[in-house]
C-alpha positions as CSV (number, residue, x, y, z in Angstrom):
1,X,114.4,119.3,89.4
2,X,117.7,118.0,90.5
3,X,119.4,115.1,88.5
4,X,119.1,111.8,89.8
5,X,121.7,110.3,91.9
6,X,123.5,108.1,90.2
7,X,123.7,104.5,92.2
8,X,127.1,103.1,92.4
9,X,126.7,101.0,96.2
10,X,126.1,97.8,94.9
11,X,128.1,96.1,97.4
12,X,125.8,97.3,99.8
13,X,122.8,96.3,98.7
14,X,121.4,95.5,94.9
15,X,118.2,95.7,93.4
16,X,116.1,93.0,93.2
17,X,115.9,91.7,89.6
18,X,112.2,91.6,87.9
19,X,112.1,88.2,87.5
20,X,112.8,87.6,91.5
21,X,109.8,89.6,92.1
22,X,107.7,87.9,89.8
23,X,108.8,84.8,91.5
24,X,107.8,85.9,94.9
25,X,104.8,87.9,94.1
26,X,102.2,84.6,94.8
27,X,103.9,83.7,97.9
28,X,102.5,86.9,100.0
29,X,99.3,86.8,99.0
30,X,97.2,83.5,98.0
31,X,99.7,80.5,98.3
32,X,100.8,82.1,101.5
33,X,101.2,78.5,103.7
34,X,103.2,77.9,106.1
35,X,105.9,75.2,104.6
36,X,106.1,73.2,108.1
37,X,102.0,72.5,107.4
38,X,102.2,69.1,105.7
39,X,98.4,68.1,106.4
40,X,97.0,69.7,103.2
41,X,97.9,71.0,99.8
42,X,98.7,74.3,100.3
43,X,101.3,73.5,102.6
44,X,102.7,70.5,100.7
45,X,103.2,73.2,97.9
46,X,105.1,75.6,99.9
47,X,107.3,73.0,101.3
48,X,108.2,71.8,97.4
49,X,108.6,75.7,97.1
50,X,111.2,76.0,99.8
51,X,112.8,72.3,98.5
52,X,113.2,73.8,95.0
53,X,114.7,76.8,96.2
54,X,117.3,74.5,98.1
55,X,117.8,72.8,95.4
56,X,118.6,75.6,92.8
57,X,121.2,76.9,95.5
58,X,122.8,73.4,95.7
59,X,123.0,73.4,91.8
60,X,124.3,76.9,91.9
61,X,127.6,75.9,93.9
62,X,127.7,72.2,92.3
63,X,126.5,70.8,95.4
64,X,123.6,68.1,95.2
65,X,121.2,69.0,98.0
66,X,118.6,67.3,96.7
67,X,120.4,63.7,98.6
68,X,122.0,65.8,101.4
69,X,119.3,68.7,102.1
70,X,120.3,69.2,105.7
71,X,123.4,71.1,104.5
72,X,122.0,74.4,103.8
73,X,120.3,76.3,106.1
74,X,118.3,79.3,105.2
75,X,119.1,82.3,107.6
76,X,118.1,85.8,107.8
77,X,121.6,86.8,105.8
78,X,125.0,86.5,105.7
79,X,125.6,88.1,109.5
80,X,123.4,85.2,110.8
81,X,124.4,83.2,108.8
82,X,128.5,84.1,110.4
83,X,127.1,83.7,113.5
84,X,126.0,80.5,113.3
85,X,128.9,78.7,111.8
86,X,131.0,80.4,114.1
87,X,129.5,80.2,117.4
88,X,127.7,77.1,116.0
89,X,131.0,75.4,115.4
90,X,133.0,75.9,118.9
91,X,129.9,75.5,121.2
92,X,129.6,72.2,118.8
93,X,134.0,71.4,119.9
94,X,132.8,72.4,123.6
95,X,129.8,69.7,123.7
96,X,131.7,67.2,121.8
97,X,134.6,67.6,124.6
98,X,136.8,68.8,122.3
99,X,140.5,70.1,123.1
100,X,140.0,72.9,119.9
101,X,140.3,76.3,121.4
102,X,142.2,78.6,118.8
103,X,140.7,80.6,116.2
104,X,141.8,82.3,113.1
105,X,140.8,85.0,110.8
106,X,142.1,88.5,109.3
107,X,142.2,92.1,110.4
108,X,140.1,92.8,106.9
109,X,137.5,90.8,108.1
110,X,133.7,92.0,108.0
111,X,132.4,93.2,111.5
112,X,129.9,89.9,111.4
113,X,132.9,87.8,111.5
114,X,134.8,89.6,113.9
115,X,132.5,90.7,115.9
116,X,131.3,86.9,116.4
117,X,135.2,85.5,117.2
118,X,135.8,88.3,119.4
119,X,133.2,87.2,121.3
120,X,134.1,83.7,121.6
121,X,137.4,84.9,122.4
122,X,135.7,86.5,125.9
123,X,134.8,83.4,126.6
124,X,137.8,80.9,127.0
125,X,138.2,80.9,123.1
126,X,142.0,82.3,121.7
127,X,142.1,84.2,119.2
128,X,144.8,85.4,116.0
129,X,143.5,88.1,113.8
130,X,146.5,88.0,111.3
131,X,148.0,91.3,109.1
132,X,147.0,91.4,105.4
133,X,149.2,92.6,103.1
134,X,149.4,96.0,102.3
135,X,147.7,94.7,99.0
136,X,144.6,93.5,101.2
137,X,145.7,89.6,100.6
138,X,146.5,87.3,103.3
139,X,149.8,85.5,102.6
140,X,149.7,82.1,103.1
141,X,153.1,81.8,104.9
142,X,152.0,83.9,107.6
143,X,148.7,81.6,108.0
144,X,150.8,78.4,107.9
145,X,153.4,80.1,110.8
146,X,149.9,80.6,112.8
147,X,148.2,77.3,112.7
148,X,148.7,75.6,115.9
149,X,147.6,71.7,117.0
150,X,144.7,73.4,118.6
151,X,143.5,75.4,116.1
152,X,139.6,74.9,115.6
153,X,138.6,77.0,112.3
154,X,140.4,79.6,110.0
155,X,138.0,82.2,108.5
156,X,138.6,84.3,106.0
157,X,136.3,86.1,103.8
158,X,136.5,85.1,99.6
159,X,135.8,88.6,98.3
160,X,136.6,91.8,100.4
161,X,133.4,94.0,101.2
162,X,135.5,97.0,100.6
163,X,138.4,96.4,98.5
164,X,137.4,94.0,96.3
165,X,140.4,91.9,96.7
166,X,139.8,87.8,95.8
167,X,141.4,85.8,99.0
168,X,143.5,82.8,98.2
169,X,141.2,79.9,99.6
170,X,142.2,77.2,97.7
171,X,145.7,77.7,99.3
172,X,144.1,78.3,102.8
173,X,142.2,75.2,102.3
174,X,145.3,73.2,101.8
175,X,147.1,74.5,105.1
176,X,143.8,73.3,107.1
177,X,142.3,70.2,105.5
178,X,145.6,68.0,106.8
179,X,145.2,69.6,110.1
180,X,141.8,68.6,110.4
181,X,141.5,72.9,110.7
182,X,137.5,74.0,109.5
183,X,137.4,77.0,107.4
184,X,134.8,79.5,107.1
185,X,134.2,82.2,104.3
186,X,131.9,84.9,104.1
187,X,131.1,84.8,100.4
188,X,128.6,87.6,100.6
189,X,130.6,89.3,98.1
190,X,131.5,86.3,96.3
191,X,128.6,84.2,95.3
192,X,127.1,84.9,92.1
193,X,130.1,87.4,91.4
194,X,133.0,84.8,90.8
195,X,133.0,81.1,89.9
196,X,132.9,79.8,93.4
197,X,132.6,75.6,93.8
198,X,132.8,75.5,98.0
199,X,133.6,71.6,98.1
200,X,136.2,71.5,95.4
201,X,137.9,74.3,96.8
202,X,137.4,72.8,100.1
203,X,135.3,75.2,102.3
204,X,133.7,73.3,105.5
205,X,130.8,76.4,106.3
206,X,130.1,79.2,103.6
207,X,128.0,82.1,104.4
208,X,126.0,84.6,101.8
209,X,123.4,86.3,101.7
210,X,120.6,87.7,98.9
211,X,120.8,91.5,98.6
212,X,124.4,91.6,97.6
213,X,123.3,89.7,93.7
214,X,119.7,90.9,92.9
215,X,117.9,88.9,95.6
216,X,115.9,90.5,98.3
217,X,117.2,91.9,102.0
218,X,116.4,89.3,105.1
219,X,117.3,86.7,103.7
220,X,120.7,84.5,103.1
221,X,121.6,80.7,103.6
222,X,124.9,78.9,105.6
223,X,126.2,76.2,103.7
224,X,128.1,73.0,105.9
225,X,130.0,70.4,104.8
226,X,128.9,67.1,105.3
227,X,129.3,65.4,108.9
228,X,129.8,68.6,110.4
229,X,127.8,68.9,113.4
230,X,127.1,72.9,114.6
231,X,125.2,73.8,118.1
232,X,122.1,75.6,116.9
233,X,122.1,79.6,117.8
234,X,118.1,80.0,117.2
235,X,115.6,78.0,119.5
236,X,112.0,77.3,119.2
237,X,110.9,74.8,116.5
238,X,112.4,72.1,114.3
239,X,112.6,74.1,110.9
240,X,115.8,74.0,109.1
241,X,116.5,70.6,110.3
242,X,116.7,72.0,113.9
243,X,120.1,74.4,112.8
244,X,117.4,77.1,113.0
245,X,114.2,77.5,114.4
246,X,111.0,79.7,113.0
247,X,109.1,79.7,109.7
248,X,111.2,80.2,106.9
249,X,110.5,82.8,105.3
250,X,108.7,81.6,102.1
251,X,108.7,84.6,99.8
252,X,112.3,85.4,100.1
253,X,113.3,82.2,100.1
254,X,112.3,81.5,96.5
255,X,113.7,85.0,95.3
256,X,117.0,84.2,97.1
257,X,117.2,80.6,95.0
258,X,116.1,82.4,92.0
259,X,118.4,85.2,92.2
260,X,121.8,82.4,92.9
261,X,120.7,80.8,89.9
262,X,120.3,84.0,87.7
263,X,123.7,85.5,89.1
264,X,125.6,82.6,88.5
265,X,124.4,81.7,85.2
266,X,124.9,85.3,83.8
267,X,128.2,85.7,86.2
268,X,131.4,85.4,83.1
269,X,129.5,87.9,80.9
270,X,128.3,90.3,83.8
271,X,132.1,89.9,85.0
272,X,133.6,91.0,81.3
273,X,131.3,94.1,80.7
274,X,131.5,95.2,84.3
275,X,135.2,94.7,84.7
276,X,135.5,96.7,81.4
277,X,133.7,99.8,83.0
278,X,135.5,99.6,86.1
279,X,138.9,100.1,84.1
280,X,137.1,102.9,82.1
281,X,136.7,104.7,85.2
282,X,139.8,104.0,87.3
283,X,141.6,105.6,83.8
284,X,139.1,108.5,83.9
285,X,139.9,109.2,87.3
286,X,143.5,108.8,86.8
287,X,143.4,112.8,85.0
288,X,142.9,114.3,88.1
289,X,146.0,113.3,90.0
290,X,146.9,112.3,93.3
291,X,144.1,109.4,93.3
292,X,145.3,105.7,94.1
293,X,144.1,102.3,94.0
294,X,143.1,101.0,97.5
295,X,144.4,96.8,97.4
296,X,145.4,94.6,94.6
297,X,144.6,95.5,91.3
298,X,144.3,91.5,90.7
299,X,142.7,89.4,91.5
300,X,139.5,91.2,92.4
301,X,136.0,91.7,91.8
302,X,135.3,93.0,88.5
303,X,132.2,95.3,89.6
304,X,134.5,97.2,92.4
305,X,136.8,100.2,92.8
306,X,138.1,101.4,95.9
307,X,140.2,104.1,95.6
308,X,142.0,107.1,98.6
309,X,141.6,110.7,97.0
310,X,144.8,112.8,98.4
311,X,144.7,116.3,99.6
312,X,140.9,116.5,100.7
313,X,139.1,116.0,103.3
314,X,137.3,113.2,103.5
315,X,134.3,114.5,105.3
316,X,133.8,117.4,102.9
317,X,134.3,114.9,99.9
318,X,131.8,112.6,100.6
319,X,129.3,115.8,101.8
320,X,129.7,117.0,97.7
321,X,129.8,113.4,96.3
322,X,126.2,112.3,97.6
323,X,124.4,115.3,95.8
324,X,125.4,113.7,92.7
325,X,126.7,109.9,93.5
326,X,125.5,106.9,95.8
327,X,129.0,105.6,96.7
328,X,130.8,105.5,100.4
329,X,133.7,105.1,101.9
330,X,133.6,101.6,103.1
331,X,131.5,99.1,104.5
332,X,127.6,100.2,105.3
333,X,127.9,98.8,108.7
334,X,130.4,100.8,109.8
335,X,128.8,103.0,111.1
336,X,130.2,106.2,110.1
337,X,133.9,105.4,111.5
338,X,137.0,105.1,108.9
339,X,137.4,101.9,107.4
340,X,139.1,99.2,109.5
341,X,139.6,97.6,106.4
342,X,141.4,100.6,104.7
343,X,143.4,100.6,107.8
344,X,144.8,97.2,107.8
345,X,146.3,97.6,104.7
346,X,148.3,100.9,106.4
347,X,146.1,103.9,105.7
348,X,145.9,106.3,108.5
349,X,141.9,107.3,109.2
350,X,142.4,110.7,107.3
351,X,143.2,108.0,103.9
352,X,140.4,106.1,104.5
353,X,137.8,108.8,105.4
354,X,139.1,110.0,102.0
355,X,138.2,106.9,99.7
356,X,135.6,106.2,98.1
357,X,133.9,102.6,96.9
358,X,132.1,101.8,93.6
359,X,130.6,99.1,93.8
360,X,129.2,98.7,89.9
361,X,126.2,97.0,89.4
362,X,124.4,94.7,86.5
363,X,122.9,97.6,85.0
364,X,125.1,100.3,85.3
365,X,125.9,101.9,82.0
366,X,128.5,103.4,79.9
367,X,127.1,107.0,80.2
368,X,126.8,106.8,84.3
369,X,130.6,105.9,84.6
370,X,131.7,108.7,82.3
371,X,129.1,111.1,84.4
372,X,130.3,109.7,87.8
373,X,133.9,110.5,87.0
374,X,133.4,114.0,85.8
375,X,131.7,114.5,89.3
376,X,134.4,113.2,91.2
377,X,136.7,115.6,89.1
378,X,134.7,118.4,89.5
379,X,134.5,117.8,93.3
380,X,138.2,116.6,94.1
381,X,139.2,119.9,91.9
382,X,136.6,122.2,93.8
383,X,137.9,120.7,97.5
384,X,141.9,121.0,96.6
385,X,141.7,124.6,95.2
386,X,140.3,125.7,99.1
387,X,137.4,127.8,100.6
388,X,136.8,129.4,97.2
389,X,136.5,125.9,95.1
């Protein structure tokens, strides 16, 4: 029997923890009402369920839901979630008769922010993607040089999906706030992974999503600040005070308020442990040469490791990788292409076909580090010595 695969892609998607399944387990079967049903108990009990849920999620980013409920609405992830403060936000500026027309992110941007804006900007919106630093960080002088009397939102993402890299929003914030400028973040990557308080640090709409922090897929949640009205992107019902229509669904909504709370609450030791086995393994690799660090070493997410393998190609290297390693080369939505994030930071495709991506996760071990990094020696050795490796 082969050895199992060792699973190193949990920035892609993560495990549900036990006690999320636990929690959702009664919620398919016999208390499986509909929350929107207040005319007997069953009902009334799943619409405390789906309140509680709101309300751990509010207490997780040191937000009180409880008095101001109607700013957090659950979605079916992160994507929708984008889509919603983004398209949600300027059809909101067009109704209002707004004169905001100019939008603002990154080139390292996720696909379901870009993909949204780039959209708006085929219909009448403008918009800048600005150049990261080869480091994968915005600089804030280039945003401030960008901002423009017109300017409707700025979004940039708080953790990179690929790199890793930790975005400067606090100093993003302060450009916009005086301007009256909205920013957006895609914390997908963030929540439950760094300390992350969205109205201290003075994020207007922040997006996340379940799957990325031991929660379970389909589900995610777009957080507004308060007094900000959005145009609703889903039709067909009331639910979600009318942001976004359909039953919520229960089940994952309670493992998704669970799994906030656990992540958060176990976040600084997770961090330390994990960010101690993602130096083991950048030295490990370090002994077979030519390897280098893809973005900032600092500051970044202690569970990730991006690094650009010289000298092989990146086809053949991932081909020999997945018999031993769950790991990729970027973002699992891209769809097989090299990284658009790898290449805003300068890499030409053949670099970022050739990197690879650990994404740690709360269980990975000691022993699986030291195993993953004598495969990738073995296989980066193998691939440079030629047809006969």
């Amino acid at each position: 029997m082969a050895d199992p695969v060792i699973y190193l892609d949990h920035q892609a998607s993560t495990p549900c923890t036990a006690a999320v399944l636990a929690a959702m387990a009664p919620w398919w079967s016999d208390q499986c009402a509909n929350p929107s049903s207040r005319l007997h108990r069953s009902g009334l009990r799943a619409a405390a369920a789906l309140e509680q849920a709101r309300s751990r999620l509010g207490a997780a980013l040191a937000v009180d839901l409880d008095r101001q409920p109607q700013r957090l609405v659950f979605t079916s992830g992160a994507t929708e979630a984008n889509n919603l403060a983004l398209k949600g936000l300027a059809e909101a500026e067009l109704a209002a008769g707004g004169r905001r027309r100019h939008l603002i992110t990154v080139a390292s941007e996720h696909r379901a922010v870009l993909d949204p804006l780039r959209h708006l900007a085929r219909h009448g919106f403008q918009l800048s993607e600005l150049p990261v630093e080869p480091d994968g960080l915005l600089d804030p002088a280039r945003l401030a040089a960008a901002l423009r009397p017109d300017t409707l939102l700025v979004s940039v993402m708080a953790a990179n999906n690929e790199i890793g890299v930790l975005q400067p929003l606090a100093a993003i914030s302060a450009l916009c706030r005086p301007r009256g400028i909205r920013v957006h973040c895609d914390a997908a990557q963030a929540v439950g992974h760094i300390p992350l308080r969205p109205d201290a640090l003075g994020i207007d709409l922040l997006s996340f999503s379940g799957h990325k922090l031991g929660g379970p897929p389909g589900i995610g949640a777009l957080l507004i600040a308060p007094g900000l009205s959005l145009a609703a992107q889903q039709h067909g019902g009331s639910q979600e005070h009318g942001l976004r229509a359909g039953t919520p669904p229960l089940p994952l909504v309670v493992g998704l308020g669970l799994a906030v709370q656990q992540a958060v609450a176990t976040q600084p030791e997770r961090s330390t442990r994990l960010a101690a086995l993602r130096d083991r393994l950048w030295q490990q690799l370090q002994a077979v040469g030519g390897i280098e660090r893809n973005g900032a070493a600092t500051p970044r997410l202690a569970h990730n490791l991006s690094v650009r393998v010289e000298g092989v190609d990146g086809a053949a290297l991932h081909s020999r990788l997945r018999r031993h390693l769950a790991v990729s080369s970027g973002s699992a939505c891209a769809g097989g292409e090299p990284s658009h994030v790898l290449q805003s930071l300068g890499l030409s495709r053949q670099q970022a076909a050739a990197s690879i991506r650990f994404g740690l996760g709360a269980d990975t071990t000691a022993a699986e580090i030291d195993a993953a990094a004598t495969v990738v020696q073995d296989v980066v050795t193998a691939l440079r010595r030629g047809p006969t490796g």
